[in-house]
GUDREN-160534 format. One line per field, with one value per residue: residue in one letter; x, z, y of N, C-alpha, C, O, CB in turn. Coordinates in steps of 0.05 Angstrom, whole numbers, plus 5000, padded with zeros to 4 digits. Glycine has a CB too. Example, Ala and Ser with C-alpha at 12.3 -4.5 7.8 and 13.67 -1.06 7.14 Angstrom:
BEGIN
res c(A|S)
nx c(5264|5257)
nz c(5156|5142)
ny c(4886|4955)
cax c(5246|5273)
caz c(5156|5143)
cay c(4910|4979)
cx c(5264|5258)
cz c(5156|5157)
cy c(4934|5001)
ox c(5285|5268)
oz c(5169|5161)
oy c(4934|5023)
cbx c(5226|5282)
cbz c(5181|5114)
cby c(4911|4988)
END
This chain:
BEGIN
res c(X|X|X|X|X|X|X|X|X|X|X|X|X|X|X|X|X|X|X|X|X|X|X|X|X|X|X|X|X|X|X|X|X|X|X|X|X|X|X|X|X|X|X|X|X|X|X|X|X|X|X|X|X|X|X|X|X|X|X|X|X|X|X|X|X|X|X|X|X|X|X|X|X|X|X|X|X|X|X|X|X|X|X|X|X|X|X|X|X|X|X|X|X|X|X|X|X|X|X|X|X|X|X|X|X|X|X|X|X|X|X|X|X|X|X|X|X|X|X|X|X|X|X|X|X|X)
nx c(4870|4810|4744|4710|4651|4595|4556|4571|4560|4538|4490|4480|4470|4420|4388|4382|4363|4317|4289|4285|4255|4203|4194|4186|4140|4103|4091|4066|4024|3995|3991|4011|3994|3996|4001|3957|3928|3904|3845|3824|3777|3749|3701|3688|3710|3760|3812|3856|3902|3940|4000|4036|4092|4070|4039|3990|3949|3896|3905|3880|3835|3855|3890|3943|3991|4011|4010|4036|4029|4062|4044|4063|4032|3959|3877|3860|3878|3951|3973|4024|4058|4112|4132|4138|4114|4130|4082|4106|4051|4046|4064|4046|4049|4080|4122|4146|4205|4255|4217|4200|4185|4150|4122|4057|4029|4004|3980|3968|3934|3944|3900|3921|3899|3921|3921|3933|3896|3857|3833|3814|3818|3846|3856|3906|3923|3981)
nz c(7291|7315|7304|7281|7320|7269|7291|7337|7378|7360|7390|7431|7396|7367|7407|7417|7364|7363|7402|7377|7339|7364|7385|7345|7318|7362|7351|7305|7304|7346|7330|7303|7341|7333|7281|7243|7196|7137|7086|7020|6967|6899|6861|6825|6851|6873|6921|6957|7003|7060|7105|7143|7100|7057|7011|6987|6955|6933|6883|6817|6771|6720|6708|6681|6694|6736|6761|6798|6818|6842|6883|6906|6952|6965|6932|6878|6866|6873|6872|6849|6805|6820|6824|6775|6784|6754|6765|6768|6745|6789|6833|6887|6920|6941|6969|7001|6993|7024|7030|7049|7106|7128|7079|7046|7015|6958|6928|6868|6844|6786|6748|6696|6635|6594|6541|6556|6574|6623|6672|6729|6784|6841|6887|6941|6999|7027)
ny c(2675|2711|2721|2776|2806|2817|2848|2869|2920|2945|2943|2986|3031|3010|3016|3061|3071|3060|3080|3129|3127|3105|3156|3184|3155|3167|3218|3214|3191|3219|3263|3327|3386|3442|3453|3446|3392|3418|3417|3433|3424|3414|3429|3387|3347|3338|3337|3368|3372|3402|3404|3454|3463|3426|3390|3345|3295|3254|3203|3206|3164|3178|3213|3226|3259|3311|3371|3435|3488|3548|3601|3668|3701|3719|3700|3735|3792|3806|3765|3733|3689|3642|3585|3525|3467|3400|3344|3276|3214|3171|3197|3240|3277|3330|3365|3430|3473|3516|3555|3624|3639|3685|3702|3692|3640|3598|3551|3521|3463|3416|3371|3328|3291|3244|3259|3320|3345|3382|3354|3365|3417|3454|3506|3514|3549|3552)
cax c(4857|4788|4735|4692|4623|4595|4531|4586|4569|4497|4455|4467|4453|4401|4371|4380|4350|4282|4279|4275|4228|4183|4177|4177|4112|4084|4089|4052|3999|3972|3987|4020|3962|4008|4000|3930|3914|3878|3843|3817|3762|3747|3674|3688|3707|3790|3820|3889|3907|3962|4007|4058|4101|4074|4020|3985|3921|3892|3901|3852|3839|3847|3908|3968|4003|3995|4016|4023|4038|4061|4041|4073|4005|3930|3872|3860|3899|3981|3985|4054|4073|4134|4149|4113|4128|4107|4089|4084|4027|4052|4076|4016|4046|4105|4137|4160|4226|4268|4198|4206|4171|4132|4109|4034|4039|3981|3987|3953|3942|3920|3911|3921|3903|3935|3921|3941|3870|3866|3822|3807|3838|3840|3879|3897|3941|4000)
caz c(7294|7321|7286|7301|7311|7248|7313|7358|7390|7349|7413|7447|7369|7358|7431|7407|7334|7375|7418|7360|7320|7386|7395|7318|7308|7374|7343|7280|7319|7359|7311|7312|7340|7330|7249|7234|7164|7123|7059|6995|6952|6877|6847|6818|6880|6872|6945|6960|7029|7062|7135|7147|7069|7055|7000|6981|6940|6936|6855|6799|6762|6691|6713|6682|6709|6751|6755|6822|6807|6866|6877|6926|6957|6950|6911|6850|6867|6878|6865|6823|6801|6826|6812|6762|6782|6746|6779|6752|6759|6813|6861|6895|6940|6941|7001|6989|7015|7024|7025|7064|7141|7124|7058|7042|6983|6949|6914|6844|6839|6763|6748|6669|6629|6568|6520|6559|6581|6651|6690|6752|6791|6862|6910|6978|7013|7053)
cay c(2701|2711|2728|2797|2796|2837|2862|2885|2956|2955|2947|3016|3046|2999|3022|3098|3089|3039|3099|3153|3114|3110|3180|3190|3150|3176|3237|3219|3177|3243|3293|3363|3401|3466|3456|3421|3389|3438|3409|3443|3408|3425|3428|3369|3342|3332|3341|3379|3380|3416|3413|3464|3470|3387|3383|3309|3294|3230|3202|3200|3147|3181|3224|3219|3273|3330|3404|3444|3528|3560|3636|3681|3718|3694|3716|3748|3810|3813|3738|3725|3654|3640|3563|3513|3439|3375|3320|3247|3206|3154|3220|3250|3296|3354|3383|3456|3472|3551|3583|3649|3638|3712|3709|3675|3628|3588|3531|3511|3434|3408|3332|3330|3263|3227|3290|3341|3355|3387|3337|3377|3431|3462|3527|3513|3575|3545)
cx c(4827|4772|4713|4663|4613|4560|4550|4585|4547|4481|4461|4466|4434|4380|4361|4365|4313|4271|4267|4249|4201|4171|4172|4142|4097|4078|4063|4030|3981|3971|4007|4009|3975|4009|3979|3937|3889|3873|3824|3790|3749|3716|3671|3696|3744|3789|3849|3886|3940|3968|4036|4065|4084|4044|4012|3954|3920|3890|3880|3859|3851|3880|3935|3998|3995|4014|4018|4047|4037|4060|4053|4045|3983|3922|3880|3885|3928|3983|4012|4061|4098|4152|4118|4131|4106|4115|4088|4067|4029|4058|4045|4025|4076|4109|4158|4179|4237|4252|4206|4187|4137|4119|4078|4039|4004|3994|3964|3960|3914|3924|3902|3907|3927|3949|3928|3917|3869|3840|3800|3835|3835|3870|3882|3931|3952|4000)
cz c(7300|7301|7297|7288|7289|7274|7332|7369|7374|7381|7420|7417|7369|7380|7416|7385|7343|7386|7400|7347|7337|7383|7368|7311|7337|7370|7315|7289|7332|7354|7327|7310|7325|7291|7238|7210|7162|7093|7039|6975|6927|6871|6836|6836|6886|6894|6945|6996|7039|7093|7132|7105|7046|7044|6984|6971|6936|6892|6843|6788|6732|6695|6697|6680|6726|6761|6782|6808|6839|6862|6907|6930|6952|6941|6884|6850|6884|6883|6851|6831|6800|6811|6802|6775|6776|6760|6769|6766|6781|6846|6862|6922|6933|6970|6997|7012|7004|7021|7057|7090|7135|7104|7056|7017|6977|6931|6882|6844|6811|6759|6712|6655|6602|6546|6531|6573|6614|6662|6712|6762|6806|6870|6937|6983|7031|7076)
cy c(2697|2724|2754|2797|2812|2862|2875|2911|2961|2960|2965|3031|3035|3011|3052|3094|3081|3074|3119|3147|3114|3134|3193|3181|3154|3202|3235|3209|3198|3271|3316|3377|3437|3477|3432|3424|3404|3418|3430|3422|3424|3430|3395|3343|3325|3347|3342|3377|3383|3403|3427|3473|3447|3400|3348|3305|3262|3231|3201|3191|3151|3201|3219|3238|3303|3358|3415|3474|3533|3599|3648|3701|3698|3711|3731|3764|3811|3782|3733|3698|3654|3606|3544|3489|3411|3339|3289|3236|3189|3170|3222|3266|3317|3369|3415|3465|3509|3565|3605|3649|3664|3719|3686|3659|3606|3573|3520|3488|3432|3381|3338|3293|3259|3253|3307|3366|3370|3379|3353|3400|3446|3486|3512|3536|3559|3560)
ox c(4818|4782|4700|4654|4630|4549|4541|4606|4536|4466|4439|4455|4418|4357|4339|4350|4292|4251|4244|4228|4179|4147|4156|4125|4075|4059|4046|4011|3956|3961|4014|4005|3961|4014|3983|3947|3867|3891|3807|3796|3738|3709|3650|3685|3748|3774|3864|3865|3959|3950|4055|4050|4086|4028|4028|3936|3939|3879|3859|3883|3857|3893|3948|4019|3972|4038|4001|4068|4020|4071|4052|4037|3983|3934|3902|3906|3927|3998|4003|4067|4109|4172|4095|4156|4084|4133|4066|4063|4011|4057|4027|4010|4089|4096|4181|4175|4230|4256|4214|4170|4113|4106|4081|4054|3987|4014|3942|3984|3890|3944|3881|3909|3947|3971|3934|3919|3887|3823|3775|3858|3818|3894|3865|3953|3939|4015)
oz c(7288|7283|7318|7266|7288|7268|7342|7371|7377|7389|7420|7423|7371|7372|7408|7381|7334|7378|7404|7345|7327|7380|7367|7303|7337|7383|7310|7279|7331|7365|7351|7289|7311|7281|7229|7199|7174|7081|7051|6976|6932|6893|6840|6832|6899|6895|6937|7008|7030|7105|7122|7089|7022|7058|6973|6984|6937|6878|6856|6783|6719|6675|6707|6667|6725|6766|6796|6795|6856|6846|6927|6911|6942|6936|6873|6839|6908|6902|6830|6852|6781|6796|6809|6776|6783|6763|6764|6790|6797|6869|6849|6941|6913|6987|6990|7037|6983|7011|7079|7088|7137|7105|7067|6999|6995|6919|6887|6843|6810|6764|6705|6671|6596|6538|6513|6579|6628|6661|6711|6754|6797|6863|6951|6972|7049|7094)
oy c(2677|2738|2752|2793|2831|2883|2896|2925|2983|2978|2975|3052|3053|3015|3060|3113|3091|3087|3127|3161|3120|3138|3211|3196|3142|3212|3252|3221|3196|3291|3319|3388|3451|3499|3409|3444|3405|3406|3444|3398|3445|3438|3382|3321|3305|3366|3325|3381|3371|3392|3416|3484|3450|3414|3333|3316|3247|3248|3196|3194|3131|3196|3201|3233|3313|3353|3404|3476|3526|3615|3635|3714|3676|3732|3736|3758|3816|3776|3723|3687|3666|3604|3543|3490|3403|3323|3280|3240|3194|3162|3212|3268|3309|3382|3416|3466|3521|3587|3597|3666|3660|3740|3664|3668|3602|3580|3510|3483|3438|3369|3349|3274|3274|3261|3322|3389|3362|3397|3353|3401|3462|3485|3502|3534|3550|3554)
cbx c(4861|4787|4725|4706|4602|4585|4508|4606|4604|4473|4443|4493|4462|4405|4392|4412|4365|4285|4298|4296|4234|4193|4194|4198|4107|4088|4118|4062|4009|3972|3946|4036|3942|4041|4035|3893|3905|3893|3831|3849|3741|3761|3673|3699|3671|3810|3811|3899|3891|3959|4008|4081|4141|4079|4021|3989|3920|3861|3910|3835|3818|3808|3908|3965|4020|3982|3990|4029|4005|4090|4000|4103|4000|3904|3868|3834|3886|3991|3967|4089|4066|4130|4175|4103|4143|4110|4075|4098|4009|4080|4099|3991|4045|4096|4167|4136|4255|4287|4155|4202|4207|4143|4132|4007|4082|3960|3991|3956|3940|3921|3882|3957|3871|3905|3897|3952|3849|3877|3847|3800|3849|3832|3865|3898|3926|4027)
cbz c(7270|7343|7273|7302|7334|7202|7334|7351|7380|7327|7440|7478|7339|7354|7466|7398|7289|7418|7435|7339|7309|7412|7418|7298|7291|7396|7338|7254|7342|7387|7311|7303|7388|7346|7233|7241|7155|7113|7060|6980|6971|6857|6819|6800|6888|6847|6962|6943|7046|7057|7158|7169|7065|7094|6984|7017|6909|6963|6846|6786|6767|6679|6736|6663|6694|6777|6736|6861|6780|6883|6873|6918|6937|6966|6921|6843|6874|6906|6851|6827|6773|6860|6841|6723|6813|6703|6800|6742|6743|6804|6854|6901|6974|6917|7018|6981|7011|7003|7024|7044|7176|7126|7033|7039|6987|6940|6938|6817|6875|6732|6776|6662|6620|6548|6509|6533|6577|6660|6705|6774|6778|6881|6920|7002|7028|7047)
cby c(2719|2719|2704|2831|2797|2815|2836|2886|2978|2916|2929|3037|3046|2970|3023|3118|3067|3000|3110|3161|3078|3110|3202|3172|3118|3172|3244|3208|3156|3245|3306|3379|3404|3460|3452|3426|3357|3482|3380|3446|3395|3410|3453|3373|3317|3339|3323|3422|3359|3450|3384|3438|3465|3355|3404|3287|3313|3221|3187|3213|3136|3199|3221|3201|3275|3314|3422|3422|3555|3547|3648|3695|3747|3674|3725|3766|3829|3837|3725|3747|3636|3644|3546|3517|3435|3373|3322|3220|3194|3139|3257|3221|3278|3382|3355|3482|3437|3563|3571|3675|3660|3732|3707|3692|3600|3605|3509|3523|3408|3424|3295|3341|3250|3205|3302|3345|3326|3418|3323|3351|3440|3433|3564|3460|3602|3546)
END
């Protein structure tokens, strides 16, 4: 009995997945002008930045976990907190998924330490 190659019928997939990956990272190389990065910066000078649902903050050193409150609306008035999610300290970003196309939403990011202390803490409006 012969033996079959275990590559057999890869190269026209392997062609198709080179190709996707091409136009995948030519995509990420010159941006999606249609949904720029927006960023946020605290007083203290903690940075949220947003594209599209996709939030990502760069870590702090003292952090050891971190908080993001989502509000349906901005501002003070007709805000309602919709979802709390905790993040651990190694994550540093969240991607919000089944939000509603038409509604505004704002995001609360807190970086907590050891104690429970809340570090820093910034809005940025999806």
């Amino acid at each position: 009995m012969g033996v079959v190659n275990p590559t057999a019928g890869l190269s026209s997939q392997n062609s198709k997945m080179i190709e996707l990956l091409t136009q995948i990272l030519s995509e990420v190389k010159h941006g999606d002008t249609s949904c720029p990065i927006e960023q946020q910066t605290s007083s203290k000078g903690l940075k949220v930045y947003k594209k599209a649902h996709m939030v990502w903050w760069p870590k702090l050193p003292n952090a050891a976990s971190y908080r993001l409150t989502l509000f349906v609306g901005k501002g003070n008035i007709g805000k309602q907190e919709i979802d709390i999610i905790e993040i651990e300290r190694n994550k540093a970003y969240h991607t919000f998924t089944d939000l509603v196309g038409t509604n505004m939403y704002t995001v609360h990011l807190e970086a907590e330490d050891r104690d429970g202390n809340i570090i820093d803490s910034v809005e940025i409006v999806l």
